[in-house]
Structure formats: structure tokens, C-alpha cells
N, C-alpha and C positions, 0 to 999 in steps of 0.2 A: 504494500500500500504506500502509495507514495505522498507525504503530507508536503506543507506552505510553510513556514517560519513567520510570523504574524507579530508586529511591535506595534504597542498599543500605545504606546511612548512615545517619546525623544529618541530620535537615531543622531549617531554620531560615530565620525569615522575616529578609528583610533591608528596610533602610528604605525602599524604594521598594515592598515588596508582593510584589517577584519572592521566587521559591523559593529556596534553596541548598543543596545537595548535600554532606555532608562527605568523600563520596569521588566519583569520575567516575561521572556518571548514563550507565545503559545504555539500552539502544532494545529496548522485544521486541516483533514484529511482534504485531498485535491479531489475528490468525489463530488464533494458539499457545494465547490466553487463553479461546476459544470452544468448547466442544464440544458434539457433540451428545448430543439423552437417548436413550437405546436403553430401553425400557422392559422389553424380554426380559431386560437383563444386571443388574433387581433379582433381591431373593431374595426368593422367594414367601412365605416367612415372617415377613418384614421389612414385606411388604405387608400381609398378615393381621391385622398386630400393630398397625399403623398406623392403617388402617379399624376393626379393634376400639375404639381406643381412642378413636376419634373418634366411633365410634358411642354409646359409653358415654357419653362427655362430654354429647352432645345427648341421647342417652334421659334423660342427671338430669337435666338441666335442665328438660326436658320434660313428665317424673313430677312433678318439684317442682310446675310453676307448675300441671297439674292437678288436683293435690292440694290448694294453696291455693285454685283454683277453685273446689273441692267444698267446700272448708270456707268459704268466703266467701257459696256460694249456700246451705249451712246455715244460716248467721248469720243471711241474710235472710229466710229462712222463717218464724225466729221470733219 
């Protein structure tokens, strides 16, 4: 079982490089710190919101640089 070294303290290095604790470092097993993603237990609102907003971000960017396109292959026209 592989555990964490957890300081609930003041850390401070000492002259050798090793760590120090200012109060007693605890063990939490790395099991505890792992969970899993259930993607059912988001909230579908929270998702929508998300994908929205990520969509918007790429549509500007998008519009912009074809819009600079059009105006750039104007330029050359004339």
C-alpha cells in the first residue's frame, strides 16, 4: 500500500535538503486521495454552460481570422 507524507504545519527546509514538519507528519493511504469520474453525477446545466462557452470562444476566434481573410484577399484584389 503505498501512502502520502501529509504536514499539517510549517514546512521548512533544513541544511541537508531533507523536509521538516513543525508538527508530527501523518500517512494517508494514496487510495483515499483517488477517485473516480462518474460523469452521470455532473449537472447537465453545468455541462451546457461549459460546451457553450467553449464553443463561443472558438466561433470568435474563428469569425475573426475569416474576416481578416476577406479583408486581406480584398487588399489584394486591388
Amino acid at each position: 500500500m503505498q501512502v502520502l507524507p501529509i504536514c499539517s504545519g510549517d514546512m521548512t527546509t533544513l541544511a541537508d535538503g531533507s523536509l521538516a514538519c513543525s508538527t508530527q507528519w501523518q500517512l494517508l493511504p494514496v487510495d483515499q486521495l483517488l477517485t473516480t469520474f462518474d460523469p452521470l453525477s455532473m449537472d447537465p446545466t453545468v455541462l451546457a454552460a461549459a460546451f457553450g462557452s467553449g464553443f463561443i470562444a472558438v466561433a470568435t476566434f474563428q469569425c475573426a481570422g475569416l474576416a481578416a481573410g476577406a479583408v486581406l484577399k480584398s487588399i489584394r484584389k486591388m
